[in-house]
Structure formats: structure tokens, C-alpha cells
N, C-alpha and C positions, 0 to 999 in steps of 0.2 A: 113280773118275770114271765118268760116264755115257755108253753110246754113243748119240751120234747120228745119228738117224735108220735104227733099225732098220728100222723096213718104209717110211717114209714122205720119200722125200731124191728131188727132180729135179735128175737131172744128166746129164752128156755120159758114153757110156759106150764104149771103145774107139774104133772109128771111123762112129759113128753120130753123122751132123750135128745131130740133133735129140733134145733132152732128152725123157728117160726115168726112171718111175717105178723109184727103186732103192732100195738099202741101202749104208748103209757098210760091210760085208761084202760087196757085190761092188765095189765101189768100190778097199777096199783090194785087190782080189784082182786087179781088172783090171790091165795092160800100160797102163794111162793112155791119154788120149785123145789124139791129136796137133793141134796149131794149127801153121800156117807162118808166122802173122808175130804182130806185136806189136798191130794193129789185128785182127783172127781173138780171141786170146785175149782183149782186151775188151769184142768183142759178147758174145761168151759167156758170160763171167763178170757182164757185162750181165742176161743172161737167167736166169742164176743168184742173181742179184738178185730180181729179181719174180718167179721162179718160186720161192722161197724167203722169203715177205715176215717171217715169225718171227724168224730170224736176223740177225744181223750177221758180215758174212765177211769174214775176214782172210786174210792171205796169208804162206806161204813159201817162199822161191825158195834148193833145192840142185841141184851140179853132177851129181849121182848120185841115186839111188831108193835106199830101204835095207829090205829087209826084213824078216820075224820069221821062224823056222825052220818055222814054219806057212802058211807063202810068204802074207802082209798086209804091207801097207808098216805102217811101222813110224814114229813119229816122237814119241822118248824124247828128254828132257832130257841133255846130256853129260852129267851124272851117274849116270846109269841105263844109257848105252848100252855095249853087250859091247866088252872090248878089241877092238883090231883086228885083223879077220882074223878074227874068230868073232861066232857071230849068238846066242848064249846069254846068258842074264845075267850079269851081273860076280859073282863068286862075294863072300861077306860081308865076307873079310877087306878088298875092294879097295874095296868099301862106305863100308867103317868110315875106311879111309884118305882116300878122296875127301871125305867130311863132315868129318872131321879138318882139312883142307887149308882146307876152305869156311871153315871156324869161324876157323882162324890170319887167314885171310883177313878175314874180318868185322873182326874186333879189331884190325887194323893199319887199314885202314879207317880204320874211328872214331877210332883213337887220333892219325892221323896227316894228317886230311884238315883243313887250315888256310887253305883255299885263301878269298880276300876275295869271297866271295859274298853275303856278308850273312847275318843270324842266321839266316833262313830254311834258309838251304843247310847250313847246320851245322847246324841241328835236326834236320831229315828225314834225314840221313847215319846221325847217333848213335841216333836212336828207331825206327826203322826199320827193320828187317830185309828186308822186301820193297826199300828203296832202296838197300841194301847191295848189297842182291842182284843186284838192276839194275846197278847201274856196276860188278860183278865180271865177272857173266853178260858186258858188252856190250863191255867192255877184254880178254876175254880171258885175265882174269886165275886165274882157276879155272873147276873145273866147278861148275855150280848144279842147283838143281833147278825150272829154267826154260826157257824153250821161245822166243826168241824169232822172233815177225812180225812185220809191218807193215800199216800201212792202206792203202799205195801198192801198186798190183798194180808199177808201174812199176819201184818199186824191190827187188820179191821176183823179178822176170823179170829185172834188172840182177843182181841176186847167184847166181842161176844161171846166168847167162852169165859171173861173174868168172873171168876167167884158164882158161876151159872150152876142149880144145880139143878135146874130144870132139867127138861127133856129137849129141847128147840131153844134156837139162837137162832139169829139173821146177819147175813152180807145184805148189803144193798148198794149195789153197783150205779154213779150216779156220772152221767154225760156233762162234759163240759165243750162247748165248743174248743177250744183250744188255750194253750198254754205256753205262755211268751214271756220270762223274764219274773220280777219278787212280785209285782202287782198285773193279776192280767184283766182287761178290762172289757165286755161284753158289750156295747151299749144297745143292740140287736136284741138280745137275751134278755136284758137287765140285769145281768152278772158281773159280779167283778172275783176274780180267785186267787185266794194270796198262798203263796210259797213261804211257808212259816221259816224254813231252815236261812231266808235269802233276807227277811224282816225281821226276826227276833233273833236280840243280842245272843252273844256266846256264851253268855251266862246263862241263859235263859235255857237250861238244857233238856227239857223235859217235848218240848216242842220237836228239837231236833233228831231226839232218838224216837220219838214217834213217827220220825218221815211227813210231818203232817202239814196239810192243806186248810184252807178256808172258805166255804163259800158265803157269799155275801151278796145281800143285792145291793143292784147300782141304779139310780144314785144311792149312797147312804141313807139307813133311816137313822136318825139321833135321835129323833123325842115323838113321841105320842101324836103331835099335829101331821107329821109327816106318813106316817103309819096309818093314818085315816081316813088316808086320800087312796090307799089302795083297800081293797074286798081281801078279806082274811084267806082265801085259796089262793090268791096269788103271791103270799108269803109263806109259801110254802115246799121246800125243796122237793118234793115227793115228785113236782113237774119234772124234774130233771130224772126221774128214777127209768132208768135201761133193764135192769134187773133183779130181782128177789131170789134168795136164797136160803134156803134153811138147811140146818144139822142138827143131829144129837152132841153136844159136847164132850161125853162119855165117850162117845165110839170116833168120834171124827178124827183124834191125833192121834193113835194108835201106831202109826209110821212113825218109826224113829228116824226117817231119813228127813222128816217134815214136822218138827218139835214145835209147842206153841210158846209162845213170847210170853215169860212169865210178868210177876204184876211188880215185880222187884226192877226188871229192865223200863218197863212201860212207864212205871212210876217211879224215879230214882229219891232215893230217901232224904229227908231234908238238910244233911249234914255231904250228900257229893249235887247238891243244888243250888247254887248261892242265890236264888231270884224266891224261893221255897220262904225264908221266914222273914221278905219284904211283904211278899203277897197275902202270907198268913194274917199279917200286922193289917193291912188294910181288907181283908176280908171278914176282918173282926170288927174294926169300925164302920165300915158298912152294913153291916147285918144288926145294929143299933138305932 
């Protein structure tokens, strides 16, 4: 994968109100920039708009910042990221197992997904690996080697504020080159970015009301040999990081003109989700 925006990236840097000539090396290195409320964070991201007209910015919102033993934020697919409690790579064997797990997962998948969507919904499941992927990555049902954002800043600032009772949460604002149709595909970058709402079925509701996105590298990694052949920083989304952001959760939504997305919408409950107790079903045979 490519970094962006070596010498040429305008963004908010620590506590300077005013966008500045940077790189995504001091971006990832900075302590993030602070906003106090939820209108703050979208003049900004406003201005990081047109002050960046090449791109297309997408958004991630966690309750914590994670970083690489090289102190850069850090933002790996669950498949990639170190057990917990350590900031090193997953050593091969835990590799091999996790793509192991993906594959079982894949194949129950397709073999067991019957749900009355129409032919449509069953094609794209079964031929598809990138849609496989999708509705594993977004059920929770394995790790992938996927990254997901959204297009909603609204709703990447709602999922770092879920169940936070900390003091700080993070946005993290991430450049794509551009965005063309359900699969977009980088081969410059090594990215590919999928439009969940345009690949996963209509059942599959949880993706859609999250507005959400996929980043992915291109080509495909599928199993541990392919993964090997690249150095562990360049699987690593943090390249694409335009912007850091942080708030307090407590004081951020305070506007009722600008309410946070609760975890009821974010997360629709298993009985208005018909794809919820297929996923359950093989996320339980896989963790065996």
C-alpha cells in the first residue's frame, strides 16, 4: 500500500486552529488534534475537504488510539492486529490460524446463506469473496483482512463515543484516492474500496444503516503466504491517515441540533436483522 501524502497533506495538527502543510508521518505521530463538540469537528473536516479537493475522505471512529511500537497510530485490519496487550505482529503460526478460521467461515457462508432475497443476493454471496468478506468483517463473525469506515462523519463520531466512559475518543479521517461505483479499485495505491450499501444483500441490514465502507488491499491477501511477501507496515491503514481527532464524549454531543447515533440504530437487534442469527450460527462454529 501507498503512503499518503508524504510531503503534501493539509491538516489540523495538535492544537493549531488553522490547517497546515504536513505529512502523514507527523500526523500519525502527533497526540491528535482536540474538537469540543460535534459541530467543531465538522467545520474542520469541512475545510479538510477543499483543502484536499483529490481525495475522497472517509471516516473511523474508536474508543482508544492504537499505536505501532515505532509510536505512529496504527490502523490494521483484525487480522493483522498483535494480540492483546502487545504492539508486535501476530507471530505466523496465529496468521495461518486466523486465515484458516476466514476460509471455514467463507464456506459456511455460501453453503448456508438461503435467506429469500432474490437471485441477486445469492449470486453476489457465492461469487464473491470481497461480499463474503463484507457480511463476516461487519457480523463479527471472524477476523478479515478489512478495515471497515463509513461515509457518515456522524456515525464514525457515534461509534467512538459507544459505551466510552473514558475521557477521549478518536475520528480518524482516512484518503482514498477516489470512488467509482460497489468495487473501486486503486492499483497505484494497492487499494481496493467497497461500498457495503451497493455489495451486501438487503437483508443484510446492519451494513446499510451504518453508511459503511471497506478498505482493502489490492491484490487480495487470502492466506498467510501471500501476507509474507509484504513487511508488516505496509498492511497497515494508518498510511492513508489525513487526520486525527479527538473529544471528550461527555461534552461533545451536548447540541441537540447534532444527537449521537445510538447503539440501538448502529446495531439493529437480532429479531429486525434476518442475516443476525445466520452469522451467529457460523460465528460459533468457528470459534471451535
Amino acid at each position: 500500500m501507498e503512503t499518503f501524502g508524504k510531503t503534501d497533506i493539509w491538516s489540523f495538527l495538535d492544537d493549531s486552529n488553522t490547517l497546515s502543510r504536513t505529512s502523514n508521518e507527523e500526523i500519525r505521530r502527533s497526540p491528535g488534534h482536540t474538537v469540543g463538540s460535534y459541530f467543531d469537528l465538522a467545520k474542520k473536516v469541512a475545510e479538510l475537504h477543499f483543502a484536499n479537493p483529490s481525495q475522497v475522505l472517509l471516516f473511523r471512529g474508536q474508543s482508544g488510539e492504537h499505536r505501532h511500537e515505532s509510536n505512529r497510530t496504527t490502523l490494521k485490519p483484525r487480522i493483522f492486529r498483535p494480540r492483546k496487550g502487545q504492539n508486535t505482529p501476530p507471530p505466523p503460526d496465529s496468521l495461518t490460524r486466523r486465515f484458516d478460521r476466514l476460509r471455514q467461515a467463507e464456506k459456511l457462508l455460501s453453503e448456508q446463506y438461503r435467506e429469500d432475497v432474490g437471485r441477486l443476493g445469492n449470486t453476489l454471496i457465492r461469487r464473491h469473496r470481497i461480499v463474503r468478506w463484507s457480511v463476516l468483517q461487519h457480523y463479527e463473525v471472524c477476523r478479515t483482512p478489512l478495515l471497515d469506515v463509513t461515509h457518515s462523519l456522524r456515525i464514525a463520531a457515534s461509534f467512538a463515543s459507544l459505551e466510552n466512559n473514558a475521557h477521549e475518543a478518536f475520528v480518524f479521517i482516512l484518503a482514498a484516492p477516489n470512488l467509482s461505483g460497489a468495487i473501486t479499485v486503486n492499483i497505484e495505491a494497492g487499494l481496493q474500496m467497497v461500498r457495503l450499501t451497493s455489495v451486501c444483500p438487503p437483508t443484510a441490514l446492519r451494513p446499510h444503516f451504518q453508511e459503511g465502507y471497506l478498505f482493502g488491499e489490492y491484490p487480495d491477501m487470502d492466506d498467510f503466504d501471500q501476507k509474507s511477501l509484504y513487511p508488516p507496515e505496509q498492511v497497515d491503514f494508518g498510511l492513508r491517515l489525513a487526520a486525527k481527532f479527538k473529544f471528550d464524549p461527555a461534552t461533545f454531543w451536548q447540541s441537540p441540533d447534532f444527537p449521537r447515533v445510538e447503539r440501538s440504530a448502529l446495531y439493529l437487534s437480532p429479531d429486525q436483522d434476518p442475516i443476525f442469527e445466520l452469522t451467529h450460527s457460523i460465528r460459533k462454529k468457528v470459534r471451535h
